[in-house]
C-alpha angles and dihedrals in degrees: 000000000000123000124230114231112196107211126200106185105197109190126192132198094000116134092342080285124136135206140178116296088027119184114210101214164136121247106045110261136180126192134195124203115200111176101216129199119285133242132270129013126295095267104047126093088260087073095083089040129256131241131224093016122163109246125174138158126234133168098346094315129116112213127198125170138142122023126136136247141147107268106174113016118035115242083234087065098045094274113170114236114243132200129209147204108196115129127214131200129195133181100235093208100034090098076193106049129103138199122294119206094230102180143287140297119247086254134346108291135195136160098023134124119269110189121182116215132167088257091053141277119318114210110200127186126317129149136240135197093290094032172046111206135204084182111137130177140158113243119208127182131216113223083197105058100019082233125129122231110221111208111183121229130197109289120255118264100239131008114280140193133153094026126125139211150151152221114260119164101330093312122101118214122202110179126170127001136110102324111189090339105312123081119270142213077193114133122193129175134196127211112214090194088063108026095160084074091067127196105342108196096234122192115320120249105257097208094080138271111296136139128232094035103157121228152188151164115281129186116218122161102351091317147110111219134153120278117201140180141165133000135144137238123208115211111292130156101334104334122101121215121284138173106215113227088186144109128202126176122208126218119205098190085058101029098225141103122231128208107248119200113281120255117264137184112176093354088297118115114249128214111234086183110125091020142113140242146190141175120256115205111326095304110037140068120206103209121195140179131358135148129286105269092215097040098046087037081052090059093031084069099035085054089052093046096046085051097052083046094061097035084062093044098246099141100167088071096040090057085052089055088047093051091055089047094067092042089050087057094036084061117102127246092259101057087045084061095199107191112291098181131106095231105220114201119185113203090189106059101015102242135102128224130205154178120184103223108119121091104177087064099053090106145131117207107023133133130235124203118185146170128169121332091337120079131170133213112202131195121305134142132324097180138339107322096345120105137195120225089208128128133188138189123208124194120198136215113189119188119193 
């Protein structure tokens, strides 16, 4: 049976004509949205969407797998949260072809690092409902069998979830996140030209310690460095909860990171943290999703609040902070206004450009994949608890 592809083309710059999920730029870009199939069969919990999946792409092959939701009983009801461990494999230029299921992962896995590189996809870390891992491994797959390959790599140093990284010249960088339980400004790399060295700790982030940041390769000067935005902290130690509005790049052949403009959207700050990001051409990011700042940083301190509540035995008022934390997740997706806008930033100049016009990738938790011109943005959030099964590809033209 054929499969039905919906396609939204989104074209900037071209004959002084706009369109929906317009980018405001130089170069000249245009930029095609097909909404692709979902994974798993119509009865499986990936049939309401997961968030914080691993997703790569290898050897013309899109893969999805783990992730977490709520698949029986909403969080708003008291639903428990479960992790999972299936693999899917799809073929990125069959128009026709679905998902296959192509095997399992060593355990359920949700909220780690998945990295594609010309030799596979690193996994790197995440957690589950019995633990945090440190757990990393390179994933092939087989065109011939439809089957994944799993290589093991040294294990992380600490246990790590909610952290993000990226592939830049053989190496594998992994910054921020959950580390041994607290979150981190650590940042480790791995080179996979010389795997026996193991994780090697490389110059902290100097933005603070979160969890969720997005980031991406980005080209400045003749070289490939990591780009990084967003991300929130809840109460720990003697930090109180914060939602990051930054961006910082990082060179390696420096060895520093430098303070990038802030992103801005009418003039307001906008949280990155939760999104995704991808490069555009050598020189741009395309940043996407994230939560409200106002509204996350709202339910961060209410969270610390409830917590010291309950740490002094007044239980009246923890049960009033646990009212309005139902209400906070009862509450629909608009209201949640998770960030709408295509994110824009501009290496070259040092500024972002924006227009708030796409809704499917208004999102928290979801995972991006790209190579090349082609990216895809699966599943996520689309409010407190709830998850779309969606996934989208987008394809580039950049002209200079």
């Amino acid at each position: 049976m054929m499969l039905q592809k919906k396609q939204i083309l989104i074209f900037i710059f071209i004959s002084g004509m706009f369109m929906s999920c317009q980018i405001q730029q130089e170069p000249e870009i245009s930029l095609k949205w097909t909404k692709i199939p979902s994974a798993g069969e119509a009865n499986s919990p990936y049939a309401c969407g997961v968030a914080a999946a691993f997703a790569g792409i290898y050897n013309n092959y899109l893969l999805f797998g783990g992730g977490c939701n709520f698949p029986d009983i909403p969080l708003v009801l008291g639903g428990s949260k479960q992790f999972y461990d299936d693999l899917f494999i799809r073929q990125i230029d069959d128009t026709l072809s679905g998902w296959t299921r192509a095997g399992k992962l060593p355990q359920p896995t949700a909220y780690g690092v998945s990295v594609s590189t010309p030799a596979g996809i690193v996994c790197v870390g995440g957690c589950n409902s019995e633990e945090k891992l440190s757990s990393a491994y390179l994933i092939t797959i087989d065109p011939g069998k439809d089957s994944v390959t799993f290589v093991g790599l040294p294990s992380f140093p600490e246990t790590v979830d909610n952290a993000t990284g990226t592939y830049i010249d053989d190496r594998i960088y992994i910054v921020c996140g959950n580390m041994s339980g607290k979150p981190s400004s650590k940042m480790y790399v791995l080179s996979l030209k010389n795997i026996q060295d193991g994780w090697e700790e490389s110059v902290m982030f100097p933005g603070g310690a979160r969890v969720q940041p997005t980031a991406c390769r980005l080209q400045q000067d003749n070289e490939t460095g990591l780009f990084l935005a967003g991300g929130f902290r809840g109460a720990f130690d003697t930090f109180q909860p914060e939602v990051f509005t930054d961006a910082y790049y990082f060179s390696p052949r420096e060895k520093s990171w430098i303070k990038l403009s802030d992103p801005l959207a009418d003039s307001q700050l906008v949280s990155l943290g939760g999104g995704v990001s991808v490069p555009v051409g050598d020189s741009l990011a395309l940043c996407m999703g994230g939560v409200n700042k106002d509204k996350f940083l709202g339910a961060l301190r209410r969270e610390q609040k409830a917590s010291e509540a309950k740490l002094s035995g007044q239980q009246e008022v923890w049960n009033e902070y646990e009212k309005q934390r139902i209400e906070y997740i009862s509450r629909p997706s608009e209201w949640h206004q998770f960030n709408r806008k295509l994110m824009l930033y501009h290496m070259k100049t040092n500024t972002w450009t924006v227009e708030d016009s796409c809704l499917h990738t208004a999102l928290a938790g979801a995972v991006a994949a790209y190579s090349g011109n082609i990216f895809f943005v699966l599943n996520g959030e689309i409010r407190a608890g709830v998850r779309t099964p969606d996934i989208w590809e987008g394809t580039f033209l950049v002209k200079n």
